[in-house]
C-alpha positions as CSV (number, residue, x, y, z in Angstrom):
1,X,45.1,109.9,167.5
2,X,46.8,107.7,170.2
3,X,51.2,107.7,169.6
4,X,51.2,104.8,168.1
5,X,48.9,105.9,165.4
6,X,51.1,108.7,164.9
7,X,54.6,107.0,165.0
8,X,52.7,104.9,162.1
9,X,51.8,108.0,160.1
10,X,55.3,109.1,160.6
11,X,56.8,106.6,159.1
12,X,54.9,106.3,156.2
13,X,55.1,109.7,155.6
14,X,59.0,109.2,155.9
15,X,59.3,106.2,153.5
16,X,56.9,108.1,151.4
17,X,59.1,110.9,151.0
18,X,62.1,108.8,150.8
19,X,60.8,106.7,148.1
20,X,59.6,110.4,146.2
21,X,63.3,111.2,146.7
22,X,64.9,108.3,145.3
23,X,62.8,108.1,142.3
24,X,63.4,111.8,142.2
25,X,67.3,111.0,142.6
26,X,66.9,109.0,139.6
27,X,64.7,111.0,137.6
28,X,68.0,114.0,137.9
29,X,70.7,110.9,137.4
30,X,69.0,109.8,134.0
31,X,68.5,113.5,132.9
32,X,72.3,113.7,134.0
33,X,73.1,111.0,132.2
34,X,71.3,112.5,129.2
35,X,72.7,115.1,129.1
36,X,76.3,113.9,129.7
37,X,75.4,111.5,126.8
38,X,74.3,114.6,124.3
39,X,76.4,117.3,125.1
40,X,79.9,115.8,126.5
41,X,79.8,112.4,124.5
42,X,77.7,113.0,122.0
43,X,80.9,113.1,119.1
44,X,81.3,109.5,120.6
45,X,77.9,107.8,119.8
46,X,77.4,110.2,116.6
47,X,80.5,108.4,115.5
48,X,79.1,104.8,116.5
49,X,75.8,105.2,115.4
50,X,77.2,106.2,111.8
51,X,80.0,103.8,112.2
52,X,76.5,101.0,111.8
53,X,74.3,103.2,109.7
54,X,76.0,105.8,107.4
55,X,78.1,104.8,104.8
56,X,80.3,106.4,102.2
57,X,79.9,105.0,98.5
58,X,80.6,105.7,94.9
59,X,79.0,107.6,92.2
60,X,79.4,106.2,88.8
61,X,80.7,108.2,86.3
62,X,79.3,108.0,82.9
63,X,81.5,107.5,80.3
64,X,81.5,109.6,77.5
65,X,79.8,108.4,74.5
66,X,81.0,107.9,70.4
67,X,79.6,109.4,67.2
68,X,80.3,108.7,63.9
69,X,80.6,112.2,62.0
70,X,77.1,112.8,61.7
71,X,76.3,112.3,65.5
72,X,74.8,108.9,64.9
73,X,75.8,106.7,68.1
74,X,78.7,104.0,68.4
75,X,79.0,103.8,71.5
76,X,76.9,104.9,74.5
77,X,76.1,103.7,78.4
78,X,73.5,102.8,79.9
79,X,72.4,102.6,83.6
80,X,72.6,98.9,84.6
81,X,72.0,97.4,88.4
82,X,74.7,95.3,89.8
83,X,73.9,92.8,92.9
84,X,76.3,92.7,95.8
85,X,75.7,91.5,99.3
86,X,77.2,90.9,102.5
87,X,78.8,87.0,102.9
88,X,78.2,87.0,106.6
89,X,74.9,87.3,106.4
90,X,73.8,85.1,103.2
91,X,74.8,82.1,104.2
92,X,72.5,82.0,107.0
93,X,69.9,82.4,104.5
94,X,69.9,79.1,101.9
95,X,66.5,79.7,100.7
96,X,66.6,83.1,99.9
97,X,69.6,82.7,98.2
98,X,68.0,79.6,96.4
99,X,64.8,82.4,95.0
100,X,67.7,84.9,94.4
101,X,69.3,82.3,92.0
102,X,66.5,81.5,90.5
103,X,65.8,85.3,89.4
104,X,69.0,86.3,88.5
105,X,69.6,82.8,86.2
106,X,72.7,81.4,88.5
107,X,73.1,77.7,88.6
108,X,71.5,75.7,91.7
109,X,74.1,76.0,94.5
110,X,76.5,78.3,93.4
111,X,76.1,81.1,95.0
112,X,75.7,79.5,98.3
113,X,78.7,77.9,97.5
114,X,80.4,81.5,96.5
115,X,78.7,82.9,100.1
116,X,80.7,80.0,102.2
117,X,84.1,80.5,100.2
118,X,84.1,84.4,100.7
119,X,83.0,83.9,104.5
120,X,85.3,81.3,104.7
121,X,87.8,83.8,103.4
122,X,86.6,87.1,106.0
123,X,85.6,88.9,103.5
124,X,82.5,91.6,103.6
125,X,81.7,92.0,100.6
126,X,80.6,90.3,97.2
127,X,79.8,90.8,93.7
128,X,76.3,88.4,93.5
129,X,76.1,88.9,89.5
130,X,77.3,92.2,87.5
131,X,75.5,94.4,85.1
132,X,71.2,92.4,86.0
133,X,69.1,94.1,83.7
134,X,66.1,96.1,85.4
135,X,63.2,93.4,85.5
136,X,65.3,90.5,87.5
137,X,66.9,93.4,89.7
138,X,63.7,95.1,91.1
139,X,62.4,91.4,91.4
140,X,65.5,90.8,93.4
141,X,65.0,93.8,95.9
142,X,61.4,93.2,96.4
143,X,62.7,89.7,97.9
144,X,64.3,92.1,101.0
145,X,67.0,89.7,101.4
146,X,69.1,90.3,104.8
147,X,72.8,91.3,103.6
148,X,72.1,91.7,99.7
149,X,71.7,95.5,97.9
150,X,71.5,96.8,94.6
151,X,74.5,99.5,93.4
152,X,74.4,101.0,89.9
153,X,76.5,101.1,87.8
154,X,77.2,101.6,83.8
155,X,76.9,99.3,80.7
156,X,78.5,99.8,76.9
157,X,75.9,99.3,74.4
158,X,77.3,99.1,70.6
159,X,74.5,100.4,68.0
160,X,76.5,99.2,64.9
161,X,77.1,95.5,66.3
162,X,79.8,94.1,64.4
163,X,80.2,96.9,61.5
164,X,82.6,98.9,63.7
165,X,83.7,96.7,66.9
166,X,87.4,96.5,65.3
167,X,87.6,100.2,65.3
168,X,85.5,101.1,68.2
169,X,86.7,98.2,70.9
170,X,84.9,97.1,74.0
171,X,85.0,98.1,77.4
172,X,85.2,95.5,80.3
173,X,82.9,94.9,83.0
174,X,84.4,98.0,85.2
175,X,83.9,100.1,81.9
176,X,87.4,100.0,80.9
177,X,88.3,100.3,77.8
178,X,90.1,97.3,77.0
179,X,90.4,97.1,72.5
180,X,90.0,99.5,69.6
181,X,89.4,103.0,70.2
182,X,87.7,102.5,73.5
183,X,91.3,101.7,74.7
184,X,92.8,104.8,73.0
185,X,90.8,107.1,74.1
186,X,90.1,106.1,77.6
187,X,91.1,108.6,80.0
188,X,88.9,111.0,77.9
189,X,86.0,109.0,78.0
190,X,85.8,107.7,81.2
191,X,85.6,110.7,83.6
192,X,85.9,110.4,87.5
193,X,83.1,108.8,90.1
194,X,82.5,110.6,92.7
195,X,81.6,110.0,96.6
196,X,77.8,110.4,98.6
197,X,77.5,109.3,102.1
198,X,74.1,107.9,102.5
199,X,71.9,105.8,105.8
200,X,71.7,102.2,105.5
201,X,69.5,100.3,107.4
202,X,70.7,96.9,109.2
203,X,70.9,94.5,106.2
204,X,72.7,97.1,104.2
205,X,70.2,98.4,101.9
206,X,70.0,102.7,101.8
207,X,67.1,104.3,103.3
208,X,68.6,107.8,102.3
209,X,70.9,110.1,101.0
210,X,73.1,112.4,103.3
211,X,75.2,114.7,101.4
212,X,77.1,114.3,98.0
213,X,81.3,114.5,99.2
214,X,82.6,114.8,95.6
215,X,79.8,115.3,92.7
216,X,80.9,112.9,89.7
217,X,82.7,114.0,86.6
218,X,81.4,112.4,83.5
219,X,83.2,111.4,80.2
220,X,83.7,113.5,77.5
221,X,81.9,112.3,74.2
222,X,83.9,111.7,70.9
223,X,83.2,112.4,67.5
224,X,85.2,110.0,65.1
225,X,85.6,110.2,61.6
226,X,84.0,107.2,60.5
227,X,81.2,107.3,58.4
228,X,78.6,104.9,60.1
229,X,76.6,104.6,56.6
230,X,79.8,103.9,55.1
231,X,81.1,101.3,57.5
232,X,77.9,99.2,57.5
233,X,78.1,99.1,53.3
234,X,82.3,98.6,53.6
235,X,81.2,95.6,56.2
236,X,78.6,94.4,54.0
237,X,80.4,94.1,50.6
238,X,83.5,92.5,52.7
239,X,81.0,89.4,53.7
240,X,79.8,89.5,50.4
241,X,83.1,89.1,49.1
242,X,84.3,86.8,51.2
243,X,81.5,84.5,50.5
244,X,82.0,84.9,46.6
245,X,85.3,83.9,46.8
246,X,85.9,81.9,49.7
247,X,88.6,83.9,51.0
248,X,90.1,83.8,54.6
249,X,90.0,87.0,56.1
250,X,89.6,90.6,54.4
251,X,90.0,94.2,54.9
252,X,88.7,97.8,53.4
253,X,89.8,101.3,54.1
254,X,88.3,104.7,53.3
255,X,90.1,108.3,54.0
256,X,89.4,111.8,53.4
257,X,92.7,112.2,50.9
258,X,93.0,115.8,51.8
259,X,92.7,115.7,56.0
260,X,93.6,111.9,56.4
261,X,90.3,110.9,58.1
262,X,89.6,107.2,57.9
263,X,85.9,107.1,56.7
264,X,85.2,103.6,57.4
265,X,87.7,100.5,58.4
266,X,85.9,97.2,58.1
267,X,87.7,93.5,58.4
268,X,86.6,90.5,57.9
269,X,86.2,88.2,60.5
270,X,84.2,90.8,62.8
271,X,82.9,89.7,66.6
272,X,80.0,91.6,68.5
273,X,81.0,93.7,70.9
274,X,77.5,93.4,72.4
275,X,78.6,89.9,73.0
276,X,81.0,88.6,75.9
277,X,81.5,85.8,74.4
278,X,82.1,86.7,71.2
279,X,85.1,88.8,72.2
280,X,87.3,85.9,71.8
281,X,90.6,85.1,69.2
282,X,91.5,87.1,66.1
283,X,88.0,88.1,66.1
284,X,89.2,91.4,68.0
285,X,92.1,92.7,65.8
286,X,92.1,95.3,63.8
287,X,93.7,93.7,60.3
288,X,93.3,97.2,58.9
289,X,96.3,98.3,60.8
290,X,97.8,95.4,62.4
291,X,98.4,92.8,59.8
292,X,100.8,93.3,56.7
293,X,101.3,92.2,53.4
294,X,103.1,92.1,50.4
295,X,101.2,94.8,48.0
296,X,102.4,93.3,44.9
297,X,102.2,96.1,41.3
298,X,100.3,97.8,43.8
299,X,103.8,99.3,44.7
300,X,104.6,100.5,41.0
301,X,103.2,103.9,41.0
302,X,105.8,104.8,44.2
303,X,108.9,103.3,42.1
304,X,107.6,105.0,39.2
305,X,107.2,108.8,41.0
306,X,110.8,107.7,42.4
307,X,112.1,107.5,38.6
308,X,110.6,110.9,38.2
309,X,111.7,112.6,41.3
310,X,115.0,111.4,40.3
311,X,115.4,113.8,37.3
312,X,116.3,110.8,35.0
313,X,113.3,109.7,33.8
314,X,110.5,110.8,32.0
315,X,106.8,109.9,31.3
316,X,107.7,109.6,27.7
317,X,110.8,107.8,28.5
318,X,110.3,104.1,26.8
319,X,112.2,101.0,28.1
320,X,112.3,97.6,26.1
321,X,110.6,94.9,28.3
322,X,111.6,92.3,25.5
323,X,111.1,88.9,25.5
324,X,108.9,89.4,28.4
325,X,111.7,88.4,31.1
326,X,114.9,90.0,32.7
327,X,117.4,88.0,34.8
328,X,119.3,89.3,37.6
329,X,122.4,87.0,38.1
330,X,119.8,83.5,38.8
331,X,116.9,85.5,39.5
332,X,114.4,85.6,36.2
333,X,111.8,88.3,36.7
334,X,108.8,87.4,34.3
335,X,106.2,89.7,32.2
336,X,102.6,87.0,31.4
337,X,104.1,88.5,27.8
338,X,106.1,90.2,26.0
339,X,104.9,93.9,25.8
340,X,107.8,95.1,23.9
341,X,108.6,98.5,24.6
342,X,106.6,100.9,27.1
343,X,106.9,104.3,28.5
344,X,106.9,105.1,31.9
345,X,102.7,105.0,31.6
346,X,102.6,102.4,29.6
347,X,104.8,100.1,32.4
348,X,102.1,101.0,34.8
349,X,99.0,100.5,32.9
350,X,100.1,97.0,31.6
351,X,101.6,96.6,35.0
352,X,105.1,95.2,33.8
353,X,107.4,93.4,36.0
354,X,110.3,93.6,33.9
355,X,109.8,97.5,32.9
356,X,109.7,98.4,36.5
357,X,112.6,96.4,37.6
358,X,114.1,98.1,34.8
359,X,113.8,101.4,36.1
360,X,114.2,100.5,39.5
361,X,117.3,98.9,38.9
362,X,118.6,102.4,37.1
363,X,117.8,104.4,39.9
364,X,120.3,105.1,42.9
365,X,119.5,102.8,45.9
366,X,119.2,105.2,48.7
367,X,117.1,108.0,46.3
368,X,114.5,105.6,45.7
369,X,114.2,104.6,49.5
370,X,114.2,107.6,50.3
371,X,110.4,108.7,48.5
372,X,109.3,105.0,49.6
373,X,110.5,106.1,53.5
374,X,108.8,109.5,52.7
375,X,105.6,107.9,51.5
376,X,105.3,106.5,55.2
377,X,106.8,102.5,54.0
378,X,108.5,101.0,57.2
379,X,106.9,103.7,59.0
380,X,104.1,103.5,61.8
381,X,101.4,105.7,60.7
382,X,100.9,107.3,63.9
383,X,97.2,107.1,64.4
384,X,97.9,106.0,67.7
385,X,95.7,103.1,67.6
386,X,96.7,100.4,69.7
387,X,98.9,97.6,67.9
388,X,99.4,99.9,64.8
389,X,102.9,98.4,63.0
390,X,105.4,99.9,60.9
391,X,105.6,97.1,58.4
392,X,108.8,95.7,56.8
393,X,111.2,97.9,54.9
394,X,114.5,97.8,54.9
395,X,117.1,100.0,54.3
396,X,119.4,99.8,50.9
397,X,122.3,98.9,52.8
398,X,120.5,95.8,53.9
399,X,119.4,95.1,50.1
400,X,120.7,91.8,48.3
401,X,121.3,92.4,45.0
402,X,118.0,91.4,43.3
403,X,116.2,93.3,46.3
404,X,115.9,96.6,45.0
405,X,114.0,95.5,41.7
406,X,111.6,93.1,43.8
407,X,110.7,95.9,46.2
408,X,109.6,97.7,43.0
409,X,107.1,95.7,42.1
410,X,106.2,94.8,46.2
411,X,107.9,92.0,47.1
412,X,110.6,92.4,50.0
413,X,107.7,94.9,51.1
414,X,105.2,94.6,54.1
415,X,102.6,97.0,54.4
416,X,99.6,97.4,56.3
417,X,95.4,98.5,54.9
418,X,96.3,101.6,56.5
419,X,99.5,102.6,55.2
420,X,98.9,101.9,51.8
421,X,95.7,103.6,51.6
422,X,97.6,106.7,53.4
423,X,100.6,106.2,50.8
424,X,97.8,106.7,47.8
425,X,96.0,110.0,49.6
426,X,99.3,110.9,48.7
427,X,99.5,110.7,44.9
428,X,95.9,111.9,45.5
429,X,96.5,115.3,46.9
430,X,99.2,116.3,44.9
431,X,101.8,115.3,47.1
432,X,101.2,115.9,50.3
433,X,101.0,112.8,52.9
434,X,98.4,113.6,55.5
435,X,98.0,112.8,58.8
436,X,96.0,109.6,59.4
437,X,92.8,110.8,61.9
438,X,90.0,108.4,63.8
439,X,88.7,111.9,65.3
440,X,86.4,114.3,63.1
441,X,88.2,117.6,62.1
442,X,85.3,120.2,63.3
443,X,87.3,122.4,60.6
444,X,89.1,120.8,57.6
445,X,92.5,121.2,57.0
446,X,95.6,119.9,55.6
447,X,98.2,119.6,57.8
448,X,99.9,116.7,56.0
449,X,103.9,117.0,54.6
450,X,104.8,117.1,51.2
451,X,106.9,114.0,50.6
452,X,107.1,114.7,46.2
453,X,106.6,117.0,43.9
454,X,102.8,118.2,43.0
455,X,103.5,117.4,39.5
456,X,105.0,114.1,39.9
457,X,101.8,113.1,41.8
458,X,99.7,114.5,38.9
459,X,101.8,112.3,36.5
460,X,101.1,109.3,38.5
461,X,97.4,110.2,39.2
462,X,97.3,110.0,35.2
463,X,98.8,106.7,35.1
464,X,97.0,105.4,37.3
465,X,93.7,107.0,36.0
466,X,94.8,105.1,32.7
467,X,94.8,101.8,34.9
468,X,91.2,101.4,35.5
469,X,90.2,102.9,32.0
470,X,92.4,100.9,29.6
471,X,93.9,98.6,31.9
472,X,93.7,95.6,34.4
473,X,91.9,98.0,37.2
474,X,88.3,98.0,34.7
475,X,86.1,96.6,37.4
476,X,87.1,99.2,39.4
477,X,84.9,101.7,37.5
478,X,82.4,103.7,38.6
479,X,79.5,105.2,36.2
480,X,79.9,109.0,36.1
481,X,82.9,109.1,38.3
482,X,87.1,108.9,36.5
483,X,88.5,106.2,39.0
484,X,92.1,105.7,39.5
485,X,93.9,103.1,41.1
486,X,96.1,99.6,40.7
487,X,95.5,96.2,41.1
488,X,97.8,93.9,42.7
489,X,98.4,90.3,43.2
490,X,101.0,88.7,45.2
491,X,101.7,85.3,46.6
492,X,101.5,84.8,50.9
493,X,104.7,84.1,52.1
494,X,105.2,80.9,54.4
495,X,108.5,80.0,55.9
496,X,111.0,78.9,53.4
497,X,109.1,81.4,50.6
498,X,106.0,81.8,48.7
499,X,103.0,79.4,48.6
500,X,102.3,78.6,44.9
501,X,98.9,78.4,45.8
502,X,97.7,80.7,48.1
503,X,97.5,84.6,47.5
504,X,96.5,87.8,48.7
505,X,94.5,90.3,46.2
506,X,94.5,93.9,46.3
507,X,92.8,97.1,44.8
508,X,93.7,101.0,45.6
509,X,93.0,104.0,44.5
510,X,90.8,107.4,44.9
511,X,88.6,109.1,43.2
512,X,87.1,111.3,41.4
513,X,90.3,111.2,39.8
514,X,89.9,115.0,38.3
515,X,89.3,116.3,41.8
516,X,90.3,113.6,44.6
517,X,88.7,113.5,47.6
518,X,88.5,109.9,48.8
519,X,91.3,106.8,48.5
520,X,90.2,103.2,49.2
521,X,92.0,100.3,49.8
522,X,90.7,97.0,49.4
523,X,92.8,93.9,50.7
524,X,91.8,89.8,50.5
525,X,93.6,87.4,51.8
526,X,93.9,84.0,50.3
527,X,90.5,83.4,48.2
528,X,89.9,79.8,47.0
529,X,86.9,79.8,44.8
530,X,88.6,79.8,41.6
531,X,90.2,83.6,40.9
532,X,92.9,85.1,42.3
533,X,93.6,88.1,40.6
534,X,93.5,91.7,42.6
535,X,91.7,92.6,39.3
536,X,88.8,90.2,39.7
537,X,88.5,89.7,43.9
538,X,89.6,93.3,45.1
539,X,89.0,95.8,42.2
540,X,85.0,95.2,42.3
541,X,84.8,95.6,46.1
542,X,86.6,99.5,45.2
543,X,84.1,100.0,42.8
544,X,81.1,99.3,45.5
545,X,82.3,100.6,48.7
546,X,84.0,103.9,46.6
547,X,80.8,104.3,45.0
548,X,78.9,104.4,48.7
549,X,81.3,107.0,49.7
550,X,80.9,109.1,46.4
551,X,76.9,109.5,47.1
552,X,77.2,109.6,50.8
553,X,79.5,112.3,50.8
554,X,77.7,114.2,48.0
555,X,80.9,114.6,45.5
556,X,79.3,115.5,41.9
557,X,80.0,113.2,39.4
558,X,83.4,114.5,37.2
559,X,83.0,112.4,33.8
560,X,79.2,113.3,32.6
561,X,80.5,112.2,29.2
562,X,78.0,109.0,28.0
563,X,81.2,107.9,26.2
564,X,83.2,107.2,29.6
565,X,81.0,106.3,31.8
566,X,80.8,102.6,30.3
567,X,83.5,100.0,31.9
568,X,85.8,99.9,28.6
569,X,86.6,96.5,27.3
570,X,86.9,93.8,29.1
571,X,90.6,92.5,29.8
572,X,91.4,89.2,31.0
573,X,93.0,89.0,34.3
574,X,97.0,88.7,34.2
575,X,99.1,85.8,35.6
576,X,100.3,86.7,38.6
577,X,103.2,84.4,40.1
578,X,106.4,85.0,42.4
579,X,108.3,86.1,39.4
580,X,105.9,87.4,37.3
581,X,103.2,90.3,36.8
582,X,100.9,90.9,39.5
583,X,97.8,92.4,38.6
């Protein structure tokens, strides 16, 4: 091989080598680089590649569910899909937003419209439509939509539709309660959501879960009192009645006399909480509790246990009620007639204005407030359900003259559903005012407050007992039970005074009235079919929702006598205006 041959060699050879080295040179930079990347740097890019990918977001908690006392449901949750998605990123995408509202019922335009606004605005995120049930949301993730994911989340279902919603509530979209005893109770049911960090891929929707950061806390259930059989029949004979008569609005309240439970509240009108838009006006409140009234004779038996707690007066004591009318200085109070004269039993089973206002009238101003304050009158009856009032009652001091005998037969008196049918578990249990309760008692007890003697309330229980068998209170009977209870019938109030024409009937009492275990009040406001009388329009009702509760609860019937078991004769209703009896 001539030199120039091998100078030729020799420099391929060189550039050969060179080239090796270079690419060799490289090969040792990139595995440099490498490693610089995933040992020195790697915190760095870990922290940008998550930054893109992984994501931190919420658990759900699930919020405790309601009972009725027998574990039937009220209120439970259920998982539900809720459609969010990334404004950026949907706008780009008309026509797939146009499928999307199509699927998830949105009108044409709107949420392309909603996309621009929030992009408009900088903002990352939006709700596309809350709570899709599951068909239209797996339809809407199949469509793989840039930008859009599914989340879950919780919805509040209502078994007993509009038989409970006044006492049970509603949650709001976020689950919150926001009426009734959803509100109440809130922080117990709703528990705490907890954190997960999961993958997402580029259009936001998860590929995987990570870890779980903090491991949600759900609700705690509750057990309420109410009786769910109980409710639906209260709810039922209130439409009934309301119907009937063509009344306005209406109310009925059960309770456990001996540990204050409220059995079933119904009111008429009702909403569905099941219903958004039904969760609209007066619909929502709770009449039971947060509406008041003037009780009319219903009052009676408390002025009447005040004349015996006084030490003056005695059952037998008689008072003369003749003619049938009783002035006090320009006021006349008026008797439908002249009953002559009447014992303390007799005033209350004939229900007479003027004997009452009588006795009231002898009694000593602040003594007789004083058992109408201790029977819970003026008072809020702590249930702690939200709007709950206290009613109207003022103190003696505050009393114009003719004030103290109106208040005896309930005028100058506002009570609440509630606190008169807690006033009458009273006279029930021998005394003893117990505590009013929405929550089950898992042991029964009474840890009520005596507020008058055990045999003053077993005097009145008598009268009253006397009521539905030889008095006005008749339709409240039930066959094979001893009922006892008062009717009452007053006039609404409007400003300037009473309307001639427009009342409000009432029924309460308990039974069996050898053994009480259950009081009732039953309350109707303004009926304009014809009758008036608490008598006619509330005492029936009683009889019908009492007479659920009797066989729900299993009490054994206490008068097995054939002779007492019929209804008695039939009395005609009594005249009930501003000044005179109201039956």
């Amino acid at each position: 091989m001539n030199k120039a041959s091998q100078r030729t060699v020799s420099r391929w050879t060189m550039r050969r080598q060179f080239v090796l080295l270079m690419f060799a040179l490289m090969g040792l930079t990139l595995m440099g680089r490498a490693l610089y990347l995933q040992v020195f740097d790697y915190d760095f890019y870990r922290n940008q590649g998550n930054a893109r990918h992984l994501r931190t977001v919420a658990i759900p908690a699930h919020r405790g569910n309601m009972h009725d006392r027998n574990g039937e449901p009220l209120a439970i949750s259920t998982p539900i899909k809720t459609v969010w998605g990334v404004p950026e990123k949907l706008v780009a995408q008309p026509a797939a937003l146009r499928e999307v509202s199509a699927l998830l019922e949105l009108p044409d335009g709107e949420l392309q419209r909603k996309a621009e606004r929030a992009h408009s605005q900088g903002k990352q995120f939006m709700y596309i439509k809350r709570h899709v049930m599951p068909e239209p949301a797996k339809k809407v993730a199949l469509l793989n939509v840039e930008g859009l994911g599914l989340q879950r989340e919780y919805r509040r279902y209502y078994p007993s539709g509009r038989a409970a919603s006044q006492v049970v509530g509603f949650t709001d979209i976020d689950d919150v309660g926001r009426e009734g005893l959803e509100l109440a109770y809130n922080d117990w049911l709703s528990g705490e959501p907890g954190k997960r960090r999961v993958v997402q891929d580029r259009t936001g929707r998860e590929i995987t879960g990570v870890d779980i950061i903090e491991p949600a806390v759900p609700g705690k259930d509750l057990r309420l009192s109410i009786d769910k059989q109980l409710q639906y029949f209260s709810d039922q004979a209130l439409i009934d009645a309301i119907k009937e008569h063509n009344a306005e609005s209406a109310s009925v309240v059960v309770m456990n006399v001996h540990t204050g439970e409220v059995l079933a509240m119904s009111n008429y009108p009702s909403y569905n909480p099941n219903d958004v838009n039904d969760r609209t006006g007066g619909q929502q409140r709770n009449r039971s509790l947060t509406d008041v009234f003037e009780p009319g004779s219903t009052m009676k038996p408390f002025t009447i246990a005040a004349a015996l707690d006084s030490g003056n007066f005695k059952p037998d004591d008689i008072v003369y009620t003749s003619p049938g009318y009783y002035s006090i200085g320009k006021y006349q109070i008026n008797d439908v007639r002249d009953h002559g004269w009447l014992d303390l039993r007799g005033i209350v089973r004939k229900s007479s204005n003027v004997g009452v206002s009588k006795v009231a009238t002898a009694l000593d101003p602040e003594q007789m407030w004083s058992v109408f304050d201790s029977f819970g009158f003026g008072r809020s009856p702590g249930s702690e359900f939200p709007g709950e009032v206290a009613g109207y009652f003022n103190h003696p001091i505050l009393w114009h003259h003719i004030e103290q005998a109106s208040v005896s037969y309930g005028y100058g008196i506002s009570v609440s559903a509630l606190q008169l049918v807690r006033a009458y578990s009273a006279l029930a249990n021998d005394g003893i005012l117990p505590t009013v309760a929405f929550i089950a008692a898992d042991q029964p007890s009474n840890d009520g407050r005596r507020v008058i003697d055990k045999h003053i309330a077993r005097e009145v229980r008598n009268m009253l007992e006397s009521v539905v068998t030889d008095g006005t209170g008749h339709r409240a009977a039930i066959p094979g039970y001893r009922v006892a209870g008062k009717t009452g019938t007053s006039h609404r109030s409007v400003s300037g005074g009473y309307a001639e024409d427009r009342y409000v009937s009432v029924f309460a009492g308990f039974a069996p009235a050898s053994r009480p275990e259950f009081a009732a009040v039953v309350v109707i406001h303004d009926p304009k079919a014809g009758q008036h009388f608490g008598s006619v329009v509330a005492a029936p009702i009683f009889s019908e929702v009492m007479s659920h509760a009797l066989r729900i609860q299993n009490v054994e019937p206490d008068d097995v006598d054939d002779n007492r078991v019929g209804l008695g004769p039939v009395l005609s209703p009594e005249t009930s205006t501003p000044s005179g009896d109201r039956s």
